[in-house]
C-alpha positions, 0 to 999 in steps of 0.5 A: 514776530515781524512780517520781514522775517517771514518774507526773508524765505521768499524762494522757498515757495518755489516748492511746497512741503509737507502740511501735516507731517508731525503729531500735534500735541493734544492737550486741551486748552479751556477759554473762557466760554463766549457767548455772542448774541446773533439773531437766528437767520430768517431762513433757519440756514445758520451758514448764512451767518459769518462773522470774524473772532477776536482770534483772527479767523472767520466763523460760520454758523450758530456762534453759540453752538454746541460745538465749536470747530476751528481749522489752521488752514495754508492757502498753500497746503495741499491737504487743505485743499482736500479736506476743503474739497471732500470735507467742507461740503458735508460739515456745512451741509449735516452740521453748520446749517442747522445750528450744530456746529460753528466753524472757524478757518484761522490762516495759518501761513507757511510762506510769503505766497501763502501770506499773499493769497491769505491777504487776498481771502481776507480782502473782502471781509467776513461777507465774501471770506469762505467763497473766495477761500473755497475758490482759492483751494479750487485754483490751487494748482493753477496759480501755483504753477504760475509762481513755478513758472516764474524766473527764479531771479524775478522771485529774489528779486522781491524780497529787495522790495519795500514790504508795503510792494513785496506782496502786491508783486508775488500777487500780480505774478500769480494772478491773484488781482484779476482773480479776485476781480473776477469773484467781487474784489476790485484790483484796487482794492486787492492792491490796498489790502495787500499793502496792508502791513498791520494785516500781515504782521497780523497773520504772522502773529496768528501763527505765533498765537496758534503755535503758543496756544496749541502747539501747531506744527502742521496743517490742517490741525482741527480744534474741537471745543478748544482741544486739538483733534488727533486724528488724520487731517480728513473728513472721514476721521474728523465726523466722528470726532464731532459726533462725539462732541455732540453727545 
């Protein structure tokens, strides 16, 4: 699949739908086991360690431990908000800290907006990725309610543009330069990544990938040790999901 294609909906971001609103199927998928060598961190807080996957996504803590969690995230999905609101904390704090638990956030994009601020996360590398994620899902509504605002034949208008322009335009009408600027990402740096087109044909496949792999329809979906959790996307189900893996 090609970013262009994506690109073709770029209205629809006028109006969010749904996140999770299909039943995922639950099939267990077994990769093969990874073992990656990481010296424990000096402070024993196993957070502090963050590293990319081979998958695309963004890894916290002990890489080699007992369980391991993955999350499809939308930067645009409001449900991904609120579990990064409500859920985030806790899971860092009881279980990724002290080695229990690695978690991974893998982008999955459900919209060119949703392609633009994933690209913008992402910009900084493994170092910066979950604080700037965090802080995107804290702003959500804000820079949301720029792109409402925005003239409707201003958002068509985009899709005319060459793709290397498309995302840094969606991204000065959000606010998504300063932003970043703001938090440690200067704006020609933003504007470098979001000209980055291998970055975003690279998102798009990791959609692709998650669709094939584990039959993604909606998010948050969570993994669990290579098994999608049938649970309601929340904290207080997904805890005794990982409890349960633990034993």
């Amino acid at each position: 699949m090609k970013t262009v294609y994506l690109l073709a909906g770029i209205a629809a971001v006028m109006s969010l739908g749904a996140c999770n609103s299909e039943k995922k199927d639950t099939a267990a998928v077994n990769p093969a086991a990874e073992t990656v060598k990481v010296d424990p961190p000096k402070s024993g807080d196993w957070a502090e360690i963050v590293i990319a996957t081979p998958q695309g996504g963004f890894q916290m803590g002990n890489p080699n431990a007992k369980v391991k969690l993955v999350e499809y995230g939308s930067m645009t999905c409001p449900h991904c908000r609120e579990f990064d609101e409500t859920g985030v904390g806790p899971l860092t704090e009881k279980y990724v800290k002290n080695g229990q638990v690695a978690y991974e956030f893998r982008n999955f994009v459900r919209d060119p907006l949703d392609v633009t601020g994933s690209m913008i996360t992402r910009c900084n590398g493994p170092k910066s990725f979950f604080p700037l994620t965090r802080a995107m899902f804290a702003d959500q509504a804000n820079w949301f309610a720029k792109i409402q605002a925005a003239p409707q034949k201003q958002m068509e208008q985009l899709s005319t543009l060459p793709p290397a322009q498309q995302f840094a335009q969606m991204a000065s009408i959000a606010g998504f330069q300063q932003w970043a600027a703001m938090r440690g990402v200067p704006s020609a740096k933003s504007n470098a990544c979001l000209a980055n087109q291998g970055e975003a044909d690279r998102l798009v496949q990791m959609n692709s990938d998650a669709v094939s792999t584990y039959n993604v329809s909606g998010t948050p979906t969570f993994i669990i040790n290579g098994k999608v959790v049938d649970a309601p996307p929340t904290w207080a189900a997904l805890e005794p999901e990982i409890k349960k893996a633990l034993k």
